[in-house]
C-alpha positions, 0 to 999 in steps of 0.5 A: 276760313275760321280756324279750329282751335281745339281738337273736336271730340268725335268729328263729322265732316263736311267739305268738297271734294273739288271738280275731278282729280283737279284737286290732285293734279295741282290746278290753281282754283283748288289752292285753298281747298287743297291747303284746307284739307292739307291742314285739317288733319293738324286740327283733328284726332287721328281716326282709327277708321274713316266713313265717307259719304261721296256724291258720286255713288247712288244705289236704291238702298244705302249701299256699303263697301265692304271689301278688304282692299276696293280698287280706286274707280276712276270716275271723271273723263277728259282729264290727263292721262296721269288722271288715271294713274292716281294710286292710293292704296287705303284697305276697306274695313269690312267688319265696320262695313256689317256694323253700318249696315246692322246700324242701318237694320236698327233704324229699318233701313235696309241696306246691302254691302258691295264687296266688289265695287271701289272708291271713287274721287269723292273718297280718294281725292280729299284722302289723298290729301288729308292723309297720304300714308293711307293707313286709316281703314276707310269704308264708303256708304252711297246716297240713295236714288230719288234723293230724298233729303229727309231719308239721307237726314235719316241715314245719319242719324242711324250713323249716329252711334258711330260718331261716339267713337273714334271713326271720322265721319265725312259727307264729301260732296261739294256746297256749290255744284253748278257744272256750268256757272264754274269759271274753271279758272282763277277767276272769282266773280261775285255771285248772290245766288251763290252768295244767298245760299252759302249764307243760308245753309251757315244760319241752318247749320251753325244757328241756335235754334230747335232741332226739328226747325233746322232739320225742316229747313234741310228738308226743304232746302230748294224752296231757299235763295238760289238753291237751284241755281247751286244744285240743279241736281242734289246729290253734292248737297246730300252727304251734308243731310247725312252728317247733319242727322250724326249730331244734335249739335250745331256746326262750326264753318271751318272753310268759306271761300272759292273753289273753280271760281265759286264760294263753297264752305265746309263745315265741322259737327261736334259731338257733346256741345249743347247749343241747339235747344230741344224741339 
């Protein structure tokens, strides 16, 4: 894992949420995402509010939280009964949840805002960890069905104005989601496929280079090394499309190692570096 050694200006994350409520429920393939996220909020300013993008929610346009108190959705089956008494009781932000969606308005996207649905894993699982007093107001935006990659680079950008603020950005997915090339023990096989695409998505996330270059890669990313065989389905890949469109910047890996027997990075976009060349 590369260390943050400054506290970024105006953080926009992306990072796994693991499988379930695993994560919460102390299993040993999830060791060093769980010390990951324990300790990524040493490194950060904390947010006056938090935005996550989970994997786990689809509508046919962006859709946005925007109840005062969402109830937590239980989104996974199979797992203990204390699985189902997770409790993290974070208010909503519903007068951030308008703005996102007047951000939304100005880049003609339509959007609506459910006042009735709550958070699910992808949200309260990480946030559990990375801040278990939660006292940050949170808001959670869906993915959008079709998952088109070049609509949810879109969406980030007109998310864009947010991260000039104090609000955390987070594209909770997972960069490795092969339901059934994870060992679901503490067993970690190397795998180039696996390998070949991690790789990939560092040099496109964190190379130099014109924008609009990365950007078509992103747009393109099944045509890459083992990209299938990482995402046969590419909604865990699509909140990092959304934090990629928040910044011109390149990224800062700043977790590269094995969750459920599978190598699966984070990476870390900070406003007001130049490391990217015009294009």
């Amino acid at each position: 894992m590369n260390p943050i050694h400054t506290k970024p200006h105006n953080p926009v994350l992306y990072f796994s949420h693991g499988g379930g409520p695993l994560p919460i429920l102390g299993d040993s393939s999830h060791e060093k995402m769980i010390s990951f996220l324990k300790h990524l909020p040493d490194k950060l300013e904390k947010p006056e509010a938090i935005v996550v993008i989970s994997a786990h929610w689809e509508e046919t346009v962006p859709a946005v939280i925007g109840g005062d108190t969402p109830p937590l959705f239980y989104d996974y089956y199979g797992f203990p009964k204390e699985a189902y008494s997770i409790k993290y009781p974070v208010p909503g932000h519903p007068v951030l949840a308008k703005e996102i969606q007047k951000l939304f308005s100005k880049a003609n996207i339509h959007s609506n805002i459910d006042f009735k649905r709550g958070f699910d894993h992808g949200v309260y699982i990480p946030l559990k960890i990375m801040y278990p007093e939660a006292d940050i107001p949170c808001v959670q935006i869906s993915l959008t069905r079709g998952l088109d990659p070049e609509q949810h680079i879109l969406m980030g950008k007109a998310l864009k104005e947010l991260s000039k603020r104090n609000i955390l950005i987070i594209g909770s997915g997972f960069s490795f989601h092969n339901m059934g090339a994870f060992t679901w023990n503490n067993e970690n096989i190397p795998d180039k496929n696996n390998d070949e695409f991690q790789d990939w998505l560092i040099r496109v996330c964190t190379g130099k280079g014109p924008y609009k270059e990365k950007e078509k890669q992103l747009i393109e990313w099944e045509k890459m090394p083992g990209a299938r065989y990482c995402h046969p389905r590419e909604e865990h890949l699509l909140p990092l499309h959304i934090c990629f469109g928040t910044s011109d910047e390149p990224a800062e890996v700043i977790f590269d190692d094995y969750i459920l027997g599978k190598r699966s990075i984070a990476f870390l976009w900070e406003n007001n570096r130049s490391h990217f060349t015009p294009g």
